[in-house]
PDB file as gemmi writes it, atoms N, CA and C in Angstrom:
CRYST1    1.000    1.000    1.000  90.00  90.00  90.00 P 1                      
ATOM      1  N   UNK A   1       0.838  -1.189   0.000  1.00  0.00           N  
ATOM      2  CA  UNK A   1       0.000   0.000   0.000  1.00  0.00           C  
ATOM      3  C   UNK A   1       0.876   1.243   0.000  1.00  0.00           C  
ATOM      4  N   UNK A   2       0.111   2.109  -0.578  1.00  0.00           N  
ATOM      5  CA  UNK A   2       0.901   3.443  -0.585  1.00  0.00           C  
ATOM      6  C   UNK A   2       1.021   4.403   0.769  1.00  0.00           C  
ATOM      7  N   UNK A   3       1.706   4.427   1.255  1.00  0.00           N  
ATOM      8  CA  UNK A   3       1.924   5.091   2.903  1.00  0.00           C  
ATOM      9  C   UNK A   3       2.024   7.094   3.032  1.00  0.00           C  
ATOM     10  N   UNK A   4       2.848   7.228   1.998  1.00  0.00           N  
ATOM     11  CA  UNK A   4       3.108   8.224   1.940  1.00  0.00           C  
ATOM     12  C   UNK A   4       3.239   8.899   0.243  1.00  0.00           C  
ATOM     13  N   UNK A   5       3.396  10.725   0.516  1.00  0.00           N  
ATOM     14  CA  UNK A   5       3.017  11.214  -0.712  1.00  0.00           C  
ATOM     15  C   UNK A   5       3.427  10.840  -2.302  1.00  0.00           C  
ATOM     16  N   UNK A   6       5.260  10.500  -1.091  1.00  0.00           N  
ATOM     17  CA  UNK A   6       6.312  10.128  -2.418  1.00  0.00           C  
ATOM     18  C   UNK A   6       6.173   8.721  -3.120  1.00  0.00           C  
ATOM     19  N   UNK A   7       5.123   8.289  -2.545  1.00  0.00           N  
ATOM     20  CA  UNK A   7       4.791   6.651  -3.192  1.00  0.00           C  
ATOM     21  C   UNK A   7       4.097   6.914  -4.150  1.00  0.00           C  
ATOM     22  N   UNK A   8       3.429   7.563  -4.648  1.00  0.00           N  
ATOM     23  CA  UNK A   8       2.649   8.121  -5.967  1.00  0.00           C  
ATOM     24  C   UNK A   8       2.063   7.294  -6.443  1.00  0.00           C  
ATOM     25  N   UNK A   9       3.867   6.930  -7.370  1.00  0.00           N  
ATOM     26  CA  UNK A   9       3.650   6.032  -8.767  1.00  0.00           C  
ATOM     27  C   UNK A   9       3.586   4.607  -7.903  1.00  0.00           C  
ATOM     28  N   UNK A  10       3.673   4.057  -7.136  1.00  0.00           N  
ATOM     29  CA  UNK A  10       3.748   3.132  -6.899  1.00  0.00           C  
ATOM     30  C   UNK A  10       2.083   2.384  -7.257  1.00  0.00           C  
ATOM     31  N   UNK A  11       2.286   1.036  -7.245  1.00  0.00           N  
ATOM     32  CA  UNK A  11       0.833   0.579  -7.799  1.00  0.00           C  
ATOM     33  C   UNK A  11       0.621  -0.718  -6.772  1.00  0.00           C  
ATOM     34  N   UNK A  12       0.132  -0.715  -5.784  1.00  0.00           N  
ATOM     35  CA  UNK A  12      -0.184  -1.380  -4.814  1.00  0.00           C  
ATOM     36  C   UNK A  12      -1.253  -2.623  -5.498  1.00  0.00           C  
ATOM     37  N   UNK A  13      -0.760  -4.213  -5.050  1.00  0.00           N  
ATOM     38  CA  UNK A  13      -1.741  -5.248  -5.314  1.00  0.00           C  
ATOM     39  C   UNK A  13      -1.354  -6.943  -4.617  1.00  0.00           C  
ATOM     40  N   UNK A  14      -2.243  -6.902  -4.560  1.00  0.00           N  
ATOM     41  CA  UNK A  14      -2.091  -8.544  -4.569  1.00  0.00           C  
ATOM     42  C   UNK A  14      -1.720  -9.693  -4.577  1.00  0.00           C  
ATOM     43  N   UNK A  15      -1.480 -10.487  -4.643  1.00  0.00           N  
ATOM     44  CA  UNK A  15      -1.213 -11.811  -4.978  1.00  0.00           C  
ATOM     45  C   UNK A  15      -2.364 -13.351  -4.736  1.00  0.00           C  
ATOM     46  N   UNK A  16      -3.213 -13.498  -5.827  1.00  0.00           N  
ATOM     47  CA  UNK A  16      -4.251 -14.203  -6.002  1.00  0.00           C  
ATOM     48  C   UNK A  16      -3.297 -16.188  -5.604  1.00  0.00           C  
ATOM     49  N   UNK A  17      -3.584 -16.700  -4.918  1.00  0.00           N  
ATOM     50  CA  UNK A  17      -2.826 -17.937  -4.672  1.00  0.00           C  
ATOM     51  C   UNK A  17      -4.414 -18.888  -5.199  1.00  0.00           C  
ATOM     52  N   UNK A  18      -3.443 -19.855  -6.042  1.00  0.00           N  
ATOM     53  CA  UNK A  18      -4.876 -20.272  -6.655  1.00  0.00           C  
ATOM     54  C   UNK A  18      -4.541 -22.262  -6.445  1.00  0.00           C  
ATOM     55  N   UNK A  19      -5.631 -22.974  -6.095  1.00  0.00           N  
ATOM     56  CA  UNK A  19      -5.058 -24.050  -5.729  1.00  0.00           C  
ATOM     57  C   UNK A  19      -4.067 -25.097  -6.987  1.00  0.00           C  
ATOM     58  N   UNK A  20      -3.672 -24.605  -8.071  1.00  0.00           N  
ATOM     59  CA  UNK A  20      -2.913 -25.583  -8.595  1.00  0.00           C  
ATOM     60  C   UNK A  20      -1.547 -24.898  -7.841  1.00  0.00           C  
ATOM     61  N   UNK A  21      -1.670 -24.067  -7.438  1.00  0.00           N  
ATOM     62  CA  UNK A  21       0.098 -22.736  -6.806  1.00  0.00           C  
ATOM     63  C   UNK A  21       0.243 -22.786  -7.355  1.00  0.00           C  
ATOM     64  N   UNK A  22      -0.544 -22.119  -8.815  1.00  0.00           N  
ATOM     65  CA  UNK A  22       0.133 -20.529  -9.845  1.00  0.00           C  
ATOM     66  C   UNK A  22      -0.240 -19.326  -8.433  1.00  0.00           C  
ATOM     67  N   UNK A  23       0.450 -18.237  -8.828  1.00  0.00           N  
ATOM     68  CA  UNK A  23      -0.213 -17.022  -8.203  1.00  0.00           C  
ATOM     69  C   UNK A  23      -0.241 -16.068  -9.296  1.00  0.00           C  
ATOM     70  N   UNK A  24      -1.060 -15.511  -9.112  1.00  0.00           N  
ATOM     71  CA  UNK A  24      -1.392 -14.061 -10.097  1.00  0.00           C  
ATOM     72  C   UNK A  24      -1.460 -13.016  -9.401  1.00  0.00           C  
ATOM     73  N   UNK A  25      -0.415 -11.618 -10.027  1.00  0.00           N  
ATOM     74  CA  UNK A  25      -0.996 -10.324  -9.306  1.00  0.00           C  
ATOM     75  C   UNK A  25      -2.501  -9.901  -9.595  1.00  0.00           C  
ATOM     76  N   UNK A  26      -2.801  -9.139  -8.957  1.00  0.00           N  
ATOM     77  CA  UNK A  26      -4.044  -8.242  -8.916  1.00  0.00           C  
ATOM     78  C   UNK A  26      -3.771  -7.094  -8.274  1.00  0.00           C  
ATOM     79  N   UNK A  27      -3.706  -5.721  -9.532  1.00  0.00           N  
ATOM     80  CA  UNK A  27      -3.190  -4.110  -8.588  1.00  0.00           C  
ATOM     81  C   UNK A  27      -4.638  -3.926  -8.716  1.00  0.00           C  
ATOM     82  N   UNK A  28      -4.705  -3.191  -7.012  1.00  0.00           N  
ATOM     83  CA  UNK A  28      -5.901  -2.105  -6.427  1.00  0.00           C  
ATOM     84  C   UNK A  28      -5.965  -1.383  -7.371  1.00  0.00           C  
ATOM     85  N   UNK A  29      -7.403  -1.069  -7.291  1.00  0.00           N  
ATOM     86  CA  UNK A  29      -8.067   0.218  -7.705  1.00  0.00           C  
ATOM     87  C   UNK A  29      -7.619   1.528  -6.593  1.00  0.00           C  
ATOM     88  N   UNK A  30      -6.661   2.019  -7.558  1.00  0.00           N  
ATOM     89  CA  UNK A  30      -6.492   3.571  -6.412  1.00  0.00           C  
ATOM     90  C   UNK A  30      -6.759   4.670  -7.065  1.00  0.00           C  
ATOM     91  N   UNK A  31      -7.822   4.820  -8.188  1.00  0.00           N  
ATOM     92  CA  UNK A  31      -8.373   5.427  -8.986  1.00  0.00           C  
ATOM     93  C   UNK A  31      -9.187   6.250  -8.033  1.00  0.00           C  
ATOM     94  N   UNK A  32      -9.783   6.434  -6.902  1.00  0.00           N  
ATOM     95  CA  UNK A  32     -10.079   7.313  -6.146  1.00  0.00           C  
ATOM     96  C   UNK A  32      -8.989   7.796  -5.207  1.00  0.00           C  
ATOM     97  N   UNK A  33      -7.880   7.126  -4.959  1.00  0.00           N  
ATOM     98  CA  UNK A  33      -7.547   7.894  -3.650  1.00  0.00           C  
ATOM     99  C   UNK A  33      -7.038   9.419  -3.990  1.00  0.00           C  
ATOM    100  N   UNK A  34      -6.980   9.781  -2.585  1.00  0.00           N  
ATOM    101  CA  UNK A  34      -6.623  11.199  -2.833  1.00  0.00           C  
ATOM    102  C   UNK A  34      -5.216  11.373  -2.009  1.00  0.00           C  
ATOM    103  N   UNK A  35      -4.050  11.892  -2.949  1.00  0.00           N  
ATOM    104  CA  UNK A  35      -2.944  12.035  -2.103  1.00  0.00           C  
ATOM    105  C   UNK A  35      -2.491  13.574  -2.218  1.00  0.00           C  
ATOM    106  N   UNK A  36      -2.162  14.363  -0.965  1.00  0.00           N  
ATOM    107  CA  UNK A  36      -1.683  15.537  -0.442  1.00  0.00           C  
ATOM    108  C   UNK A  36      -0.588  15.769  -0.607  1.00  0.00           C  
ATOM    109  N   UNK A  37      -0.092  16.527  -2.201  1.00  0.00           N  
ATOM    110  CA  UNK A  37       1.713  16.613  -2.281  1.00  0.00           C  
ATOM    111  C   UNK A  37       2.279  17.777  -1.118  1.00  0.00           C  
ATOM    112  N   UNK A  38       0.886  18.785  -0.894  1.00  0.00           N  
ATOM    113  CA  UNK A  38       1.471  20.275  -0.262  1.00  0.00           C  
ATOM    114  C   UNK A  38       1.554  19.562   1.662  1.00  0.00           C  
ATOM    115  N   UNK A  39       2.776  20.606   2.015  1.00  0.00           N  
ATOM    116  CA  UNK A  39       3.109  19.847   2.965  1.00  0.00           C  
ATOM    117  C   UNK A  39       2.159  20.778   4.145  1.00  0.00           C  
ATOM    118  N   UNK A  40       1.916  20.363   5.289  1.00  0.00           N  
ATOM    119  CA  UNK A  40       0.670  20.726   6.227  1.00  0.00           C  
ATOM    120  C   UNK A  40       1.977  21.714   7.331  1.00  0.00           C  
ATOM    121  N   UNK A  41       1.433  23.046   7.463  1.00  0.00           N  
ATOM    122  CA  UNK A  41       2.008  23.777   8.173  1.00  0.00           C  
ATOM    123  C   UNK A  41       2.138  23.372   9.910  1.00  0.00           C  
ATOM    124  N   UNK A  42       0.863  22.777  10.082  1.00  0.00           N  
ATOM    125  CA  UNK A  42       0.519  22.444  11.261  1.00  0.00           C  
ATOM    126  C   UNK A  42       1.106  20.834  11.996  1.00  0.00           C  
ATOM    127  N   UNK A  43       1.905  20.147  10.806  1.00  0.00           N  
ATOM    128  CA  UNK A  43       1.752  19.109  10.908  1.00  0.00           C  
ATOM    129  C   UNK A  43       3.791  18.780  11.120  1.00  0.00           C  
ATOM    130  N   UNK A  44       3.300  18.844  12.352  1.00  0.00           N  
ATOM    131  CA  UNK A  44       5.093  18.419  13.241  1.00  0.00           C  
ATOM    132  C   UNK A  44       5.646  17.442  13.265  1.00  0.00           C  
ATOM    133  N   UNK A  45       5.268  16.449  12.351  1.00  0.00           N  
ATOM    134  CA  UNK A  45       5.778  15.010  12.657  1.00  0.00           C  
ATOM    135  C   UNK A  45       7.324  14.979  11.970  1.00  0.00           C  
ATOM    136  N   UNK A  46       7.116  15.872  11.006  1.00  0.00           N  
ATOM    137  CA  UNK A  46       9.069  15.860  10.635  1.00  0.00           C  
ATOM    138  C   UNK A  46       9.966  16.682  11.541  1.00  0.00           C  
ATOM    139  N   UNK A  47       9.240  17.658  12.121  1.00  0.00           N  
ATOM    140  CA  UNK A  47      10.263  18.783  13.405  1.00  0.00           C  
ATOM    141  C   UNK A  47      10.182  17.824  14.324  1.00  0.00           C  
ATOM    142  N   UNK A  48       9.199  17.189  14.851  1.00  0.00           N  
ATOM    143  CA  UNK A  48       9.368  15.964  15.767  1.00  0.00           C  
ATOM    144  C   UNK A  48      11.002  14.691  15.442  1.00  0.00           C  
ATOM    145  N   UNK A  49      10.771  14.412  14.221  1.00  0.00           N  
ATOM    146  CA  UNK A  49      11.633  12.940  13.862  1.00  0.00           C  
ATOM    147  C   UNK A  49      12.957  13.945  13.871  1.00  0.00           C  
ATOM    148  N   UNK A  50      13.000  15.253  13.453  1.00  0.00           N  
ATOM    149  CA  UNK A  50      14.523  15.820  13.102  1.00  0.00           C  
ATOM    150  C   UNK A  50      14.806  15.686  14.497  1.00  0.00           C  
ATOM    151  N   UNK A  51      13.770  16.449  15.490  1.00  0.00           N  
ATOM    152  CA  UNK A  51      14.818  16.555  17.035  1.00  0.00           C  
ATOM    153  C   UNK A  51      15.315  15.235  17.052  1.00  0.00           C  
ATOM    154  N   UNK A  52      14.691  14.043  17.165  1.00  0.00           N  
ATOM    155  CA  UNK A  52      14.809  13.120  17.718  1.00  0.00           C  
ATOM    156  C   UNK A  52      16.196  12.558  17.125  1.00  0.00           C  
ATOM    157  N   UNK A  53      16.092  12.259  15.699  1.00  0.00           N  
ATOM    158  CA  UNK A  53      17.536  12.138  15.652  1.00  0.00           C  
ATOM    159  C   UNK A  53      18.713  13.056  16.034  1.00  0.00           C  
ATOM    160  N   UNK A  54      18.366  14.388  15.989  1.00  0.00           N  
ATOM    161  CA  UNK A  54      19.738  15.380  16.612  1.00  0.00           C  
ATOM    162  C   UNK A  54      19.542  14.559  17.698  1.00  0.00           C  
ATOM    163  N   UNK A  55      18.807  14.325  18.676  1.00  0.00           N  
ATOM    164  CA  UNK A  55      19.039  13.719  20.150  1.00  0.00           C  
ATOM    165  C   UNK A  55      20.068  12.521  19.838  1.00  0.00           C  
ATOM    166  N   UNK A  56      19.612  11.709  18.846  1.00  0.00           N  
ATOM    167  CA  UNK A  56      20.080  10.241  18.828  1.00  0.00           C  
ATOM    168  C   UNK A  56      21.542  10.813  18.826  1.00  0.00           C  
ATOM    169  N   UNK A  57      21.742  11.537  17.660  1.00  0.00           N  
ATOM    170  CA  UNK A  57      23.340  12.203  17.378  1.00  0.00           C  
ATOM    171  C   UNK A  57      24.320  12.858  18.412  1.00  0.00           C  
ATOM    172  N   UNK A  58      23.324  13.454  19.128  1.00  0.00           N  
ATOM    173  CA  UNK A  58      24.215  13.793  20.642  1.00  0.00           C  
ATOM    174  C   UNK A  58      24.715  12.659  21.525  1.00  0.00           C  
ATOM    175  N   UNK A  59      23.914  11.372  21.042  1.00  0.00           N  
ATOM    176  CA  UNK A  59      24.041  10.484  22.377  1.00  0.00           C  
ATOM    177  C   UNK A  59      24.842   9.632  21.706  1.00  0.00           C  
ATOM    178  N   UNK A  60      25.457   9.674  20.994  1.00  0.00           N  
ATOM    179  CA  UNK A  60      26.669   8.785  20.296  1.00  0.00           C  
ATOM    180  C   UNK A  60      26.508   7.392  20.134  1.00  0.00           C  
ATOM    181  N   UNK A  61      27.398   6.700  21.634  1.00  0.00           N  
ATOM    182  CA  UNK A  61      27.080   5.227  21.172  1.00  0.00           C  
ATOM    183  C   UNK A  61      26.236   4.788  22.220  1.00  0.00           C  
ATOM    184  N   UNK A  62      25.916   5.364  23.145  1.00  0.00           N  
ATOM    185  CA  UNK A  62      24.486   5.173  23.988  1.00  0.00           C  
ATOM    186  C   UNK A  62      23.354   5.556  22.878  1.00  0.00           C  
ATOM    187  N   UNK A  63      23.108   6.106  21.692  1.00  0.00           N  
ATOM    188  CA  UNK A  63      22.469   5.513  20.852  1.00  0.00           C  
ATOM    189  C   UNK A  63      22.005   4.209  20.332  1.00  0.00           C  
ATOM    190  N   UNK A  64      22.640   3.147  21.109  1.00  0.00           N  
ATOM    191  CA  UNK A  64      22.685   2.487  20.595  1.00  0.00           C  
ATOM    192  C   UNK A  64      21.759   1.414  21.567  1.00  0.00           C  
ATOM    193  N   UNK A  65      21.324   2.083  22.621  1.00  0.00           N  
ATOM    194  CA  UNK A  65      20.797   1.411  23.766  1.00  0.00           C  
ATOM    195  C   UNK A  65      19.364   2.235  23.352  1.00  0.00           C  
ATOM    196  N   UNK A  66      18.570   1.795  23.351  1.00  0.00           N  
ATOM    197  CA  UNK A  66      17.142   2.099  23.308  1.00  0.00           C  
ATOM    198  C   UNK A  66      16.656   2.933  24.597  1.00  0.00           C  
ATOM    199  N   UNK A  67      16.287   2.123  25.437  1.00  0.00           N  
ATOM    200  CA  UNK A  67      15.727   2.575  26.713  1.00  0.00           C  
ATOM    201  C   UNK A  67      16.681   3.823  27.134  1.00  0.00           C  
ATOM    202  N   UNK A  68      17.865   3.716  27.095  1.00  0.00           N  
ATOM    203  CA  UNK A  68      18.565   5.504  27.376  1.00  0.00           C  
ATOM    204  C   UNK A  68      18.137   6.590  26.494  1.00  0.00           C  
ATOM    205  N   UNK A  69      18.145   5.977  25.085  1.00  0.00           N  
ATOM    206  CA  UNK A  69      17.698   6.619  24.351  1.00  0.00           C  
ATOM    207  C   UNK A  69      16.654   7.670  24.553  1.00  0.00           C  
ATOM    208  N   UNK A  70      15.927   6.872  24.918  1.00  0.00           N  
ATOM    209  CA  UNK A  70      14.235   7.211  24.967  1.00  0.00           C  
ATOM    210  C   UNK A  70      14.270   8.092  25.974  1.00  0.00           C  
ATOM    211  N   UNK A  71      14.809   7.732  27.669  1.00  0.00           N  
ATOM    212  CA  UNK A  71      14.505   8.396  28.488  1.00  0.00           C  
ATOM    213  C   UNK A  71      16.248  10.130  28.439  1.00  0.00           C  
ATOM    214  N   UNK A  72      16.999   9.669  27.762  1.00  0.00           N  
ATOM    215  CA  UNK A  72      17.664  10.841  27.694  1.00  0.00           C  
ATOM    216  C   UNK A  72      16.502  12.071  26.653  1.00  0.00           C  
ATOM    217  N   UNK A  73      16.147  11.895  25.970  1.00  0.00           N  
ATOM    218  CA  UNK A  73      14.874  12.251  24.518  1.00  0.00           C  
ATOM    219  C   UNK A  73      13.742  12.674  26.141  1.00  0.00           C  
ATOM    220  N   UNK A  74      13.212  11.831  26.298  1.00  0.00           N  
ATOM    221  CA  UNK A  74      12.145  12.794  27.743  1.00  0.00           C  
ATOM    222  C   UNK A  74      12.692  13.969  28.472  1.00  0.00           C  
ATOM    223  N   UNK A  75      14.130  13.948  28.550  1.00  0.00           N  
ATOM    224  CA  UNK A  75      14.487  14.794  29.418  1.00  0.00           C  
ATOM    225  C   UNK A  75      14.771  15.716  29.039  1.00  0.00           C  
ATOM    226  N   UNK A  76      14.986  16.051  27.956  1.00  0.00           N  
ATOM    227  CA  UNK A  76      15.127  17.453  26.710  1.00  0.00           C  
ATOM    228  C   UNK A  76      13.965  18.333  26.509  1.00  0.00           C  
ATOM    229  N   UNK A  77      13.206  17.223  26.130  1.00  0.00           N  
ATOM    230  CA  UNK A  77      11.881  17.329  25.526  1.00  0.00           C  
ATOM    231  C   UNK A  77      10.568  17.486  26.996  1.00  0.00           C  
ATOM    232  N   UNK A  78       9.881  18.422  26.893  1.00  0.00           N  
ATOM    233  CA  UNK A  78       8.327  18.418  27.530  1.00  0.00           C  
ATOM    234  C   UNK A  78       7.365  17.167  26.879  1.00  0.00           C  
ATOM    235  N   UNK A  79       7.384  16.026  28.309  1.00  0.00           N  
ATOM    236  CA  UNK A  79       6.491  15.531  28.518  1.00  0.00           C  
ATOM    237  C   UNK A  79       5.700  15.316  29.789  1.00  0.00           C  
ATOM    238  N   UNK A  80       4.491  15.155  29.583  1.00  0.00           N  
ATOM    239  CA  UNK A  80       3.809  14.644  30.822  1.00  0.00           C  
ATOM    240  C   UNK A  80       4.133  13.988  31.581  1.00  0.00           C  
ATOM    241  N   UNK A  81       3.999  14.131  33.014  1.00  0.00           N  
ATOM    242  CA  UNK A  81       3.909  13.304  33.690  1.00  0.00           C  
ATOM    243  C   UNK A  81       3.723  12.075  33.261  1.00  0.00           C  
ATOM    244  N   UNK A  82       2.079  12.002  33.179  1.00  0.00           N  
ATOM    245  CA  UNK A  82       1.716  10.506  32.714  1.00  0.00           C  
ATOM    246  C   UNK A  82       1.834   9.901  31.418  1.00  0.00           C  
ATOM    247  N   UNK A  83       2.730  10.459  30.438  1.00  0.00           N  
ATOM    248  CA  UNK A  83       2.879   9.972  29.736  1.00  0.00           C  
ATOM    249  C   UNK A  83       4.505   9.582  29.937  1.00  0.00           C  
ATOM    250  N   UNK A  84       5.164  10.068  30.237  1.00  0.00           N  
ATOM    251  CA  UNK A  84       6.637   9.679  31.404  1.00  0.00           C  
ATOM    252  C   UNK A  84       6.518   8.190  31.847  1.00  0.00           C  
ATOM    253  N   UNK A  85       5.302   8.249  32.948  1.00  0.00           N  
ATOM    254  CA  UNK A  85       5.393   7.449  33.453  1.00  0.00           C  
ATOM    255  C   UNK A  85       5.050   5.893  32.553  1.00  0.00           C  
ATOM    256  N   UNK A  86       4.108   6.013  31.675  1.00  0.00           N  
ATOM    257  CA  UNK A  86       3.699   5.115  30.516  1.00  0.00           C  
ATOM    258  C   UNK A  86       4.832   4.777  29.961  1.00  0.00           C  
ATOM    259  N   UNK A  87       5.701   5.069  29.802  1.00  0.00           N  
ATOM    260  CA  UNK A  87       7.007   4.994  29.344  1.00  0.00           C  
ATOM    261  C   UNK A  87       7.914   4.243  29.484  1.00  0.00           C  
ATOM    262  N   UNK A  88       8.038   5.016  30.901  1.00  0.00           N  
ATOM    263  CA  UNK A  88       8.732   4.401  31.771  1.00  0.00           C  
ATOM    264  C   UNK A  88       8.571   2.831  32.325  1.00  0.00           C  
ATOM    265  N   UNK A  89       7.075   2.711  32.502  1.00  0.00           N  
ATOM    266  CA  UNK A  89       6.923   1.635  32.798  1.00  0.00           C  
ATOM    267  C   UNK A  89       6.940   0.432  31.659  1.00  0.00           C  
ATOM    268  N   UNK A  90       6.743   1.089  30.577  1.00  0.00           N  
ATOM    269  CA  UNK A  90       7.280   0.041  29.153  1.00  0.00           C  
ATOM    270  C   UNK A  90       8.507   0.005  28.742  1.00  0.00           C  
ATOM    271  N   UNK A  91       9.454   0.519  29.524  1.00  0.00           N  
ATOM    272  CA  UNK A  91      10.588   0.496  29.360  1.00  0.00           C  
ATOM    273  C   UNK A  91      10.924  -0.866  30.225  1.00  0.00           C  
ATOM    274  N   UNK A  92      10.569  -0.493  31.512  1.00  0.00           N  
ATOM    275  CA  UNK A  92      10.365  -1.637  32.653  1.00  0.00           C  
ATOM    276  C   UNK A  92      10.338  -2.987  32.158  1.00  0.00           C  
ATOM    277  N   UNK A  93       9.527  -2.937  31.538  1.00  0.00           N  
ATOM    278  CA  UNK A  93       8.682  -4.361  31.227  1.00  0.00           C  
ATOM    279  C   UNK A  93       9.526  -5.300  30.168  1.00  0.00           C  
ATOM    280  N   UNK A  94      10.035  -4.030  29.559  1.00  0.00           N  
ATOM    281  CA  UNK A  94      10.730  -4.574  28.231  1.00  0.00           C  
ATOM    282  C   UNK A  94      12.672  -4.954  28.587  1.00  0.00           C  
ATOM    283  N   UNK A  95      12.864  -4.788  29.905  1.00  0.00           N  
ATOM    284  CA  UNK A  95      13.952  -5.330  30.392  1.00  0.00           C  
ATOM    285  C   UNK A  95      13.931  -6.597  31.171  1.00  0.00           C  
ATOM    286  N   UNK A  96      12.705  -7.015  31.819  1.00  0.00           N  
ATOM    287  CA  UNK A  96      12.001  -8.279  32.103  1.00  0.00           C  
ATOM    288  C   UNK A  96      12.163  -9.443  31.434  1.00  0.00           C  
TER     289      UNK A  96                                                      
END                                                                             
């Protein structure tokens, strides 16, 4: 499937598995979709991903550890409490 703007041309389909196992493609109809080349003023998800890697880039080869990662990235950055703590505690879990 097409995810994003720069996928355009791409032609998203199928694979029909048929019981002798031939398979046949089948591309979607994307003759309606609608894709947004202009980029959304409001829409931070790339100023978001840039900090995050400058963060990764500051943290050298503790980059390379996830869970520091993450919680050095909280400590820069304004987050909630409870979303801290959500975090935190899946960080927890995931050293278990």
């Amino acid at each position: 499937m097409r995810r994003k703007s720069d996928e355009i041309d791409h032609k998203p389909r199928v694979g029909v598995l048929y019981s002798n196992g031939s398979i046949v493609s089948k591309y979607l109809d994307t003759s309606k979709d609608v894709i947004n080349k202009t980029s959304n003023p409001d829409n931070k998800k790339g100023d978001i991903a840039r900090e995050v890697l400058e963060e990764l880039a500051k943290l050298g080869d503790n980059a390379l550890n996830f869970s520091e990662c993450v919680k050095a990235i909280m400590q820069t950055k304004k987050v909630s409490r409870g979303v801290r703590e959500i975090i935190m505690e899946a960080l927890e879990s995931q050293d278990e």
